[in-house]
Structure formats: C-alpha cells, structure tokens
N, C-alpha and C positions, 0 to 999 in steps of 0.2 A: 878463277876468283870472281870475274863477271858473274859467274850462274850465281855465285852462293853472297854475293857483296848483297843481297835484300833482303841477307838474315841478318846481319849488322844494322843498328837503329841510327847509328850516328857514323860520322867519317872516320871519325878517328879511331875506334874499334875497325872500322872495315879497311885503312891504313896498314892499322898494325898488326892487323890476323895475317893482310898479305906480305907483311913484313917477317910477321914470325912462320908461315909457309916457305917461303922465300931463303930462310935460315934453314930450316930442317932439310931442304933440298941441297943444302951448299956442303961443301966439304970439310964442316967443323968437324973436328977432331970429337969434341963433345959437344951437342945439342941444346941446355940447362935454360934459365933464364939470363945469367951473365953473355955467355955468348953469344945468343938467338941479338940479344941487346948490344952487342959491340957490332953484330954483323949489321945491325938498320942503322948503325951509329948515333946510337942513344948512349950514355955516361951510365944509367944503372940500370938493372931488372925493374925497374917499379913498372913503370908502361907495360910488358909483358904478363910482368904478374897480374895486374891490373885486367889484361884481356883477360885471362885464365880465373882468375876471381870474382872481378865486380863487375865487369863491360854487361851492358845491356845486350842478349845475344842468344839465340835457340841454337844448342849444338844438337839437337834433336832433328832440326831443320836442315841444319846443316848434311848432318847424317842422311836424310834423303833424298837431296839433291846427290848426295856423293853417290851413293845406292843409283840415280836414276843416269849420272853419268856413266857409272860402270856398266847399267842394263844398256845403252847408247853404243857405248865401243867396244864391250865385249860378249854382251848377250847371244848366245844361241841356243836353240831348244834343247842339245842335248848338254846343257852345262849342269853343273855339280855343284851345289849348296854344300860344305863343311864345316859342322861345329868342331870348334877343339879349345882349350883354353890354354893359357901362358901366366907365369910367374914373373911379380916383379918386385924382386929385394927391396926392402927397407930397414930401415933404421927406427930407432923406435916404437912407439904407439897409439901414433896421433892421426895418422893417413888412414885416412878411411876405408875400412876393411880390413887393415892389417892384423896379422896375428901370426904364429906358428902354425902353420901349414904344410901339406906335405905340396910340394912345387914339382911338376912333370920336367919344369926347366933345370932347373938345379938338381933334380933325381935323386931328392932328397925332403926333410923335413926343415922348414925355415922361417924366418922371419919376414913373413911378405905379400903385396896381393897375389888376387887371381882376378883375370878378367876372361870372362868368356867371350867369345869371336864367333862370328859366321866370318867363313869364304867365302867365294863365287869362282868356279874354275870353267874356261872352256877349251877350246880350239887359239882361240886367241890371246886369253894370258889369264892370270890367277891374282886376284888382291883381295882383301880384307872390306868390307862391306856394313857389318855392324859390329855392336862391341854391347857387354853390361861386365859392372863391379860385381863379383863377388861379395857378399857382404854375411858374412856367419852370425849363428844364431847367439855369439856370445855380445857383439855386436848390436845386433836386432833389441836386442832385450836391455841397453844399456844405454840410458835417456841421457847421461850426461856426456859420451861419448858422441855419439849420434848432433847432439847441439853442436860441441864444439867442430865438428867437420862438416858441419850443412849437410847433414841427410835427412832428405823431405821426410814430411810423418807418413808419405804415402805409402814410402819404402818397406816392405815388408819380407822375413827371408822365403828364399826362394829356391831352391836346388839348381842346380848347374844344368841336369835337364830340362829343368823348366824354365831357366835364363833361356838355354836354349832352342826352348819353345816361342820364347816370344820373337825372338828374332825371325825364325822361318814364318812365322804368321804373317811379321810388317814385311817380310819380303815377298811374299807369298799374294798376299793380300795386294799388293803393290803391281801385280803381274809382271813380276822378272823371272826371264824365261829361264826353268831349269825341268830336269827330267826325273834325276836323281839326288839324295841325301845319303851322306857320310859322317859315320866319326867312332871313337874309340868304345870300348870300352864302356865307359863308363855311358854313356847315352845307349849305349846298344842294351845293356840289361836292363832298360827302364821301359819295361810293357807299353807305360801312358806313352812314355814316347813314340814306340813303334806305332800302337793303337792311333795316334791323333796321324800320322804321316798317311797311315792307312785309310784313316776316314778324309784325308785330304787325294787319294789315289795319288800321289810322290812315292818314287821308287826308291829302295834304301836298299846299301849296303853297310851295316851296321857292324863293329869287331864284339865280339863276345867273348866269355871264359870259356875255358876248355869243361866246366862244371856245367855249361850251361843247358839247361832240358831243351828236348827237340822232338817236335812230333815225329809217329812214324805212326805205320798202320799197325804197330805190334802195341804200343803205348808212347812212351817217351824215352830218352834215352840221351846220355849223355854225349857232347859233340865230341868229347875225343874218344870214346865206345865207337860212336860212328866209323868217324877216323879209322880207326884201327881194322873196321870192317870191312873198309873201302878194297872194292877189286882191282888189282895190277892196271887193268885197263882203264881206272877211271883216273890214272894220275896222267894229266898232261903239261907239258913246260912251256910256260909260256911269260912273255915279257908285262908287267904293268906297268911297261912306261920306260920313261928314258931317264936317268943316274947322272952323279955326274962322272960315272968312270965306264957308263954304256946302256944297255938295256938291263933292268931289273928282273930278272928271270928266277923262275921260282916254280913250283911243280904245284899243279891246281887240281881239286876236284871236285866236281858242281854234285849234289843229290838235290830233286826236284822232293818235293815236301808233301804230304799228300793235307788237303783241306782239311782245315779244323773247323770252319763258319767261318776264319776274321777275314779272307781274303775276297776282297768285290770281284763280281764276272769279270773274266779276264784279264784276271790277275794271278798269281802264283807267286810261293815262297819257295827257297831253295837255302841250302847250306853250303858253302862258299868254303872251302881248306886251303889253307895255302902251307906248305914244306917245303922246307930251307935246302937247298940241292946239297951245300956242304955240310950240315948239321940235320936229317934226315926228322930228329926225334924234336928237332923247335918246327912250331906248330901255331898258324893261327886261325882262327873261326870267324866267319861273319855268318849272321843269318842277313838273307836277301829277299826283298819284293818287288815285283814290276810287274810289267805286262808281259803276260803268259810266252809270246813270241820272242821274249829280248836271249839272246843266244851267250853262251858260256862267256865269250872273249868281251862281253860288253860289260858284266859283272866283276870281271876282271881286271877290266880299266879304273870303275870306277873306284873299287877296292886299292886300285894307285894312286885314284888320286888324289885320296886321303892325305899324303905328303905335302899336296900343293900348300894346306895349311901352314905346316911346319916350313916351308920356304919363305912365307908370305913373314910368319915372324922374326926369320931370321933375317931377309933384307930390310926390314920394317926397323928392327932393331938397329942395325948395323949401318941405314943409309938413311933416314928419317928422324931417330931419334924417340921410336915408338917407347922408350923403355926411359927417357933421360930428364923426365921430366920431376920438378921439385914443388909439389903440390902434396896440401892435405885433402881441402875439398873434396868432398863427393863429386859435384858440380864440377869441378877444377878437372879433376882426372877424367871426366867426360869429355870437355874441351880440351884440352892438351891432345888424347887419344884421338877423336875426331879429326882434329887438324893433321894429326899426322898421317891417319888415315887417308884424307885427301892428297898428302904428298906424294903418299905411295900409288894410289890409284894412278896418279899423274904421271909418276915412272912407268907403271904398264902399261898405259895405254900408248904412251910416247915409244916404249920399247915394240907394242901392238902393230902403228902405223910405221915403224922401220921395217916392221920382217912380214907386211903384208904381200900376198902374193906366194906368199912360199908355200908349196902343196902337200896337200890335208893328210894325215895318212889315218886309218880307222883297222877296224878288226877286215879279215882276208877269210876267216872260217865261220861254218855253223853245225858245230856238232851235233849228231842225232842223243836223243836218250833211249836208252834201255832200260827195263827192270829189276832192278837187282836187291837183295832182301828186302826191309820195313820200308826202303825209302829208295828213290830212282835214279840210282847212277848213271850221272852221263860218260858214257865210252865211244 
C-alpha cells in the first residue's frame, strides 16, 4: 500500500483503499460494501462506496504500480502474457456494460458483464495485471445510459481483441519482461491480432477453430484436414504442465509452416495439435510464432499455460472478492477490480517468496523436423 498510497490525493481515500484491501484479503465469507465496512469497523458502506465512486483517485495509476510490482517479483524473460475474459452476473440494467451476453463463466447466455484480463505467468507464479469493461455497441450508442453510469465520452466500442490489444501495448510498452502471448479462440482468429504481435516480434501461441485456413505449400487448408493428415510419428505425449490431479498429458503434434511474407527473419510459424488421450477424436488447434529455434516442448508449455488465466479468476473470485462488488459506475468497476487485483497480486507474490528456492524444472527434449506433405511435421 506504500508504493501505491501517492495515487490517493487525500488520507482518507488512502486510509480506506488500505482498509478496503485489508477486507478483500480477510476471510469474509462475502466481500460487498457492507462487510469490507464492518471489517474496518465503520456502521455503513457509505465510506466505501464513497472510495469506489467519488474519492479523488487514479485506478489507472494504481494499475501500474501493481503491473510494476508484478514485473519486480515475478518477471522473467521467459514469462507469458494471457488475454482471456470473465463473466460477472447482474441483476438489472444499470451497471455498466450489462446486457444478455453469452458468459465463458456461466457457459451460457446471461445477464451480465465481461471484463477482459491480461495475465502474466512465470516460473514464479501467475496473477492478473490489467483489466477493461466490456462495454457493447447497444450500449455505445445509448447517451442516456452511458450518463447515468459515468462512461467518459471518450469511451468508444471496442472488440475484445482490441481491449486486448491495449493491454499488451501498456505492458509491453512498459518493458515487462515476456517472451510469449496466449489466449483462446476468440483472439486467435483475429488476423490484426496476430499481425500487430507479429510486428511487435512477441511469440504467440494462439487456440483457433478447427475451420481455421492454414498455409501450406499446396494452398491452404483446414486445420483439422491437417490433423487428419498428421503421420503416426508426429503424435507425441507429452505433459503441459501440472493439474491438480498430476501432469496434464495429452498427444501433440507441431507442423512447421512454410513463409507466406508475415513472418520477420527469424522467425517461423507452426501449427500446434493437441488429442485428448481418452477421447482420440476432441481436438484442439493453436497456430504458433517465435523464434525459428524455439523447440516443440516450449510451444507446449505455453499452450498450458493458457490455464494460468482461468486459475487466476478463480482464486481472484473465491479469495479476494474479484466478482462481489456492488457498483454501477464504469469508473466504479475499474476501482473495485483494480484493488482487488492488487490483493491478489499480493497473495502470489507472498505465495512466490515462500517456495523460493524450489528447483526450476523446463523442457528435457529437442525434436528434429522432417518433411512431411504441404507442411513439416515434426517426428
């Protein structure tokens, strides 16, 4: 709370931000503003609210202060950048963003935000780093809406890729050190996306549709046509990582890509498969970039550690209070999110310097490639 107490203008905002951190850390049952408010021994929410609404206060600031403590205790060059976003149920029609939405969380269609996330994952531990609202175009275009939840005129919509664009810039921009980017779907078929990581030389391994077109030296082709093409010897089984019932094992197979123009000297694309050991015919796709030299089992890490995301939301939720907050503001659900962010950052690292010392484990192999039909299977 030192680093960040000279984003606060006055004491008493910088009081009760480390009052209301203080609360998300502890073991309320539920997080809200009643509670966060009995834990500083305050009689009602108004002070709280108050931080989250009116306090004089840059959670923008705040934000990269938390970003620069994260690059401090857990930065290392080969760390992993994660976009992914989360659902968060409401009631009503007055919180900003809200609507019927299809939610990744609830794995369904609902009433609710989205807020897009960056991770940061290393050797050393995995938290949440930036955040943006979601905010749809029925939204965008609805002036009277927009008034009553304080959304700047600045505010304009934005797709989910390109939230997630902004994010990697101001981290990026910022020099925190990463090597590689991750995320679903839904960022992976987004060309500008790829294309801007690319003119940034940041390596990605991106999830795609099995529809998705793939160069080869014959034309294109679909990635599960590929698949299906792949020779006996290019399936290998190998772990992305550790579960919590052991290592994640799963049957991989890399094809090296041949140049279309988009890739800079020294660099190379590849197509990334991964097959369900018990379920032969579920099937997932990443296309992948990096430097020409980076070996099969390294693309397959990071391909795991797409998860750290989804971990990061669920202890966020479940020990912080990332999700329990009672805000309409746009402004509002920046600050609530931010602060909680900072509680969690504050558990990894504190989790960091308990298990430092504990030795590094990394890939053990470096498969050759071979040539095999339109594109180069590694066997």
């Amino acid at each position: 709370m030192a680093r960040v107490a000279g984003r606060f203008r006055r004491v008493e905002p910088r009081r009760r931000a480390r009052a209301y951190v203080l609360g998300l850390l502890s073991p309320l049952a539920g997080k809200n503003g009643w509670t966060l408010a009995e834990a500083a021994g305050e009689n009602t929410p108004d002070g709280m609210q108050r931080l989250l609404n009116r306090s004089a206060w840059d959670a923008d600031a705040v934000r990269d202060d938390l970003r620069d403590y994260v690059a401090e205790h857990l930065g290392d060059a080969a760390g992993v950048l994660i976009i992914d976003e989360t659902g968060f149920l409401k009631k009503g029609t007055k919180s900003a963003g809200v609507q019927r939405q299809y939610s990744g969380t609830a794995g369904r269609t609902e009433n609710c935000q989205l807020g897009v996330f960056l991770a940061y994952a290393s050797a050393h531990g995995r938290t949440l780093i930036d955040r943006e609202l979601y905010l749809p175009q029925s939204w965008c275009a609805d002036d009277r809406r927009r008034t009553e939840a304080a959304v700047p005129a600045k505010v304009r919509f934005a797709t989910k890729p390109a939230l997630g664009l902004q994010m990697l810039r101001r981290a990026l921009d910022a020099g925190l050190l990463a090597q590689w980017v991750t995320a679903d779907e839904a960022y992976g078929k987004d060309s500008k996306f790829r294309l801007w990581l690319q003119t940034r030389r940041m390596g990605y391994v991106l999830a795609v549709a099995c529809n998705q077109k793939i160069p080869t030296d014959g034309g294109t082709a679909r990635a599960d046509e590929l698949a299906a093409a792949a020779p006996a010897p290019a399936w290998k089984r190998r772990s992305c990582g550790a579960g919590a019932k052991g290592p994640r094992l799963f049957d991989w197979a890399v094809a090296t890509l041949p140049d279309t123009g988009t890739a800079e000297h020294g660099f190379t694309r590849w197509l990334l498969i991964r097959r369900s050991i018990t379920d032969p015919t579920e099937l997932a796709y990443y296309l992948c970039y990096g430097p020409a030299d980076t070996d099969d089992e390294e693309l397959i890490r990071v391909a795991g550690t797409r998860w750290a995301v989804e971990e990061c939301f669920q202890t966020a939720k479940g020990q912080v209070g990332l999700d329990d907050y009672q805000v309409r503001r746009y402004d509002a659900w920046y600050r609530h999110i931010t602060l909680a962010m900072c509680a969690h950052a504050f558990l990894t690292v504190t989790a960091a310097k308990a298990e430092k010392g504990a030795p590094p484990t990394g890939p053990a192999s470096f498969p050759s490639a071979s040539p095999r039909l339109d594109v180069s299977w590694h066997t």
